[in-house]
BATIDREN-124972 format. One line per 10 residues: number of its first residue (from 1); for each residue x, y, z of C-alpha. Coordinates in steps of 0.2 Angstrom, whole numbers. Example, Ala and Ser with C-alpha at 12.3 -4.5 7.8 and 13.67 -1.06 7.14 Angstrom:
<atoms>
1> 62:-22:39; 68:-5:36
</atoms>
This chain:
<atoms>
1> 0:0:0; 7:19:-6; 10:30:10; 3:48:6; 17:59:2; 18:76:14; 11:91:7; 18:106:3; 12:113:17; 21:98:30
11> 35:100:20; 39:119:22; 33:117:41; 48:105:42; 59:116:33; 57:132:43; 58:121:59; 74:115:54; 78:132:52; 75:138:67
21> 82:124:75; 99:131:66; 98:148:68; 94:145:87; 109:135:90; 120:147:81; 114:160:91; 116:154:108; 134:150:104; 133:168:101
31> 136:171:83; 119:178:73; 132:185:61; 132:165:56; 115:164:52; 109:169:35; 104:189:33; 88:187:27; 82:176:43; 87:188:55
41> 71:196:60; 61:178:56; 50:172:72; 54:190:81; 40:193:94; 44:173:103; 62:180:102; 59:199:107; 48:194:120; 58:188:135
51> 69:206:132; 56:216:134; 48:209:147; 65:209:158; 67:228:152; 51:231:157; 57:223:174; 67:237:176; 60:251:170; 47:247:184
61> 61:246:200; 73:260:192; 58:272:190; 55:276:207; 55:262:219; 73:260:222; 77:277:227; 63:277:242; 70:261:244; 86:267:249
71> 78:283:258; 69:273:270; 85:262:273; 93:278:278; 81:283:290; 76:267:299; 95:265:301; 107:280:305; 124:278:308; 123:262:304
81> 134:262:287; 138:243:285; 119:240:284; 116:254:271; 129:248:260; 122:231:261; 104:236:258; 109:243:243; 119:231:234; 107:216:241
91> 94:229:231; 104:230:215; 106:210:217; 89:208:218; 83:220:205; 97:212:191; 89:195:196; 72:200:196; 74:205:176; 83:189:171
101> 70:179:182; 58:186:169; 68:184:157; 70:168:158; 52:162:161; 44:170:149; 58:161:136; 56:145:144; 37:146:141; 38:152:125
111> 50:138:118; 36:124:126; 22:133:116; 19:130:95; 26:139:86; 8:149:81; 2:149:100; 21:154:106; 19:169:95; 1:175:100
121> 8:174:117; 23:183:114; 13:196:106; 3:198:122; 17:198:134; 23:211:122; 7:224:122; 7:221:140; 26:226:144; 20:242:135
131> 4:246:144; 14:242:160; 27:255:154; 13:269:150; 4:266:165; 19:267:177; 23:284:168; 7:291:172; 6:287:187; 24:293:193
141> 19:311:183; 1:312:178; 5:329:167; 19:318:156; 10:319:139; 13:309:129; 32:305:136; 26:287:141; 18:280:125; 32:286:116
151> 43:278:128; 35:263:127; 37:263:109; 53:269:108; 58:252:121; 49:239:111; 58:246:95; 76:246:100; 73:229:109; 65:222:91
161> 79:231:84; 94:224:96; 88:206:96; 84:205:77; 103:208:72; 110:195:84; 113:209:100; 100:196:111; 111:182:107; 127:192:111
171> 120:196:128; 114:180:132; 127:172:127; 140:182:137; 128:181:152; 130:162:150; 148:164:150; 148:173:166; 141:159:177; 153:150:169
181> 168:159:174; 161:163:189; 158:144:195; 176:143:189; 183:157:201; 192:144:211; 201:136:198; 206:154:192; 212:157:210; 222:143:211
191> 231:146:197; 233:166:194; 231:174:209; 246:168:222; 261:175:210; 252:189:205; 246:195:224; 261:191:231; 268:205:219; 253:218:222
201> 253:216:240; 270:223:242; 263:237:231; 250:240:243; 261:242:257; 272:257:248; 270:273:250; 274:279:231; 257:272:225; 245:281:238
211> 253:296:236; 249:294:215; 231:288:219; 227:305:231; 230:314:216; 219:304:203; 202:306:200; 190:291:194; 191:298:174; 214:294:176
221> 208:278:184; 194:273:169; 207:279:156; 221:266:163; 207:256:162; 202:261:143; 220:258:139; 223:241:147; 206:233:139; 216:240:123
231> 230:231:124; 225:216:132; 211:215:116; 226:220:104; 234:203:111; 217:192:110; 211:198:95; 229:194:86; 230:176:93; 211:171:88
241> 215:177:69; 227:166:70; 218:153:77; 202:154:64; 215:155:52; 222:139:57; 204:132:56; 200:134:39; 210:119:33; 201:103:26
251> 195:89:40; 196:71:39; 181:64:41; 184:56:60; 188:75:63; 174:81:56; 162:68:64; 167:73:81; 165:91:77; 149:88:69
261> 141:76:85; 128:85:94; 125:100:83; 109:103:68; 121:96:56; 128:81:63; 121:68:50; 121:81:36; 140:82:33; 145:60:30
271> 155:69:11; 170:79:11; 166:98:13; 179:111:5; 182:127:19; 169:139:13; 176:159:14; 169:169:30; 160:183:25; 167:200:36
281> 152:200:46; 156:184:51; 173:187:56; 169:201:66; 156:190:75; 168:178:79; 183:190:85; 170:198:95; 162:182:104; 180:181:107
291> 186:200:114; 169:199:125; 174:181:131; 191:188:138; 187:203:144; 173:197:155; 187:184:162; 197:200:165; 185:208:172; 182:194:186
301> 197:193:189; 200:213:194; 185:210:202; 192:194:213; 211:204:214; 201:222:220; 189:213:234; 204:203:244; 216:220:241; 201:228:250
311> 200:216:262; 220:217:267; 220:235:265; 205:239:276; 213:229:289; 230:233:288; 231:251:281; 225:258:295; 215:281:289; 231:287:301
321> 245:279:287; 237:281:274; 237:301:281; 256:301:284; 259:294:267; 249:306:257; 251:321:265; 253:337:267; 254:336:245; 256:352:236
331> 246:368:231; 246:362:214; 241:346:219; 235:340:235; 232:327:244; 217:323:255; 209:308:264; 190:304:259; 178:295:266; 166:284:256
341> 148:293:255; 136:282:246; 115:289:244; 122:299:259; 129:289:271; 148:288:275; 154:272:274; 169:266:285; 180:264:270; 190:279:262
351> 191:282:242; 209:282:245; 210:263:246; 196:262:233; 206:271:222; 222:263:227; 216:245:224; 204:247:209; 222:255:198; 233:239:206
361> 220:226:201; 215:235:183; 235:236:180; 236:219:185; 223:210:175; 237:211:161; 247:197:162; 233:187:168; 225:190:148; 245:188:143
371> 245:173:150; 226:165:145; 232:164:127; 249:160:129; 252:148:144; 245:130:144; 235:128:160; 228:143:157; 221:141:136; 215:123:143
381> 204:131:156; 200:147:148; 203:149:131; 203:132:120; 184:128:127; 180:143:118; 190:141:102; 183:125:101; 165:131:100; 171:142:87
391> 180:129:77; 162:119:76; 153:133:72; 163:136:58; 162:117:52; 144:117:55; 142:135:43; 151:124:30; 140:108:30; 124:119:31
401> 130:131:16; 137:116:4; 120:108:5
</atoms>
């Protein structure tokens, strides 16, 4: 007996689940660059959605609550500056995961719905992120105008905009990353900080780099800061061309099938596949995953490196040296000791230290990048994991373009 052949109907419902299936796993790899131009804004309100509905997260907390927040904090607990400073970064904390609570709920429900009932919803979770965002500015100032709609509009636009040319996937992707390398901070420890604090500490303790800190405001420190990211992205971004370079020879097939295992192409690429050219876009994409990958390892690693030199120097650089080492200073130039103020309340911590520890750890976070593209414990923890997801991206482009 003849089995009904699909019609053409079925066929294209297969076909454009396929695709999305590709374009999806593309994405959260974080590179939209590899997905095909004219699909970019394909399925947009199921993958706008879960943007706006965090955004609209904080639009909500940011547009007035936070601020009593901290107002009333002050005043059920004066003197009390520990407390204060707590409340307020346990609000932050609390606001940041609020908005990728959301965030991920409402993706999460949208990827268990059809696609036809996934994108009704979606549409409604978008309208209602907007009316939420008009009401809110009405009711904070009732004489706004027209401020709020346009708001709203302007909010749902730039969102549509951002996660239609692959920024969404950026974010989400490098948001990934973060729990990543944040569940890895121990290993990271282990292996980068004992040379490199041994050396800063001793910097700590002299007298020479207090006396250049008193002088500094926080634009010298964000420009050290500017210069270092350069630099250190000069180096990354000069190995991974080498690196995707390196990738563009031909595969055997073993290679290839272990490459291909696990991804939308793995039993579409059995023949020999010739290296297909990377368009600009996507080598930009992929230097970019890249630069964002290291920088945000940087940039936990200055973080790790500024909280323990925080922690030394609160306790063993007591306001009365850091005084003797800073002043009397110059009329062109002098030297004073602050305390931290932060929504008004002085916290037992003086911007000296701040200042002190934030240039050491920034100036230090150099030969840790240095060393995670050059060293071999280092690329086998931090950088080959990531090359290797380039690598199969790259062969997986290749498979789904010779078809």
């Amino acid at each position: 007996m003849a089995t009904a052949s699909p019609s053409p109907a079925d066929a294209g419902d297969r076909v454009r689940s396929r695709q999305r299936t590709e374009d999806r796993w593309f994405r959260e790899l974080g590179l939209p660059a590899f997905v095909p131009l004219h699909r970019w804004f394909t399925d947009l309100p199921r993958r706008v959605a879960p943007l706006v509905a965090a955004v609209t997260v904080l639009d909500l907390v940011f547009g007035d609550g936070i601020g009593r927040d901290i107002d009333v904090s002050l005043d059920v607990t004066p003197g009390e500056e520990w407390i204060v400073f707590l409340v307020i970064v346990l609000l932050l904390a609390a606001v940041i995961g609020i908005a990728w609570t959301a965030h991920l709920l409402v993706r999460l429900l949208l990827r268990r719905l059809s696609a036809r009932a996934g994108t009704v919803v979606a549409l409604a979770v978008i309208a209602g992120s907007a009316v939420l965002i008009v009401l809110t500015g009405y009711l904070l100032n009732p004489a706004a105008g027209a401020a709020p709609v346009i708001g709203a509009v302007v909010v749902v636009v730039l969102c549509a905009l951002v996660t239609g040319m692959g920024g969404g996937a950026l974010v989400s992707w490098a948001t990934r990353l973060a729990v990543r390398n944040a569940a890895a901070v121990g290993h990271m420890a282990s292996i980068a900080l004992p040379v490199i604090l041994m050396v800063v500490v001793f910097s700590l303790f002299s007298a020479a780099i207090w006396q250049v800190t008193a002088g500094l405001r926080g634009g010298a420190i964000a420009l050290v800061a500017a210069v270092v990211a350069v630099l250190a992205l000069l180096v990354v971004l000069r190995v991974c061309a080498s690196e995707i370079d390196e990738t563009r020879r031909v595969h055997t097939d073993a290679e290839r099938a272990e490459l291909l295992f696990g991804t939308p192409a793995e039993h579409r690429g059995s023949g020999a596949v010739a290296p297909q050219r990377l368009r600009w876009p996507e080598r930009l994409n992929l230097l970019l995953v890249m630069a964002i990958a290291h920088l945000m390892q940087a940039v936990l690693f200055v973080a790790l490196l500024w909280t323990l030199l925080m922690l030394i120097g609160s306790i063993a650089v007591p306001v009365e040296v850091i005084e003797q080492w800073t002043s009397p200073g110059g009329a062109a130039n002098p030297r004073h000791i602050d305390r931290l103020v932060i929504a008004g309340a002085t916290l037992p911590v003086t911007v000296n230290l701040v200042k002190t520890t934030a240039l050491l750890s920034i100036i230090s976070s150099l030969p840790f990048v240095f060393a995670a593209v050059s060293e071999p414990r280092y690329r086998e923890r931090f950088f080959d994991p990531i090359m290797a997801d380039m690598r199969r991206a790259i062969i997986v482009r290749d498979v789904l373009m010779a078809e």
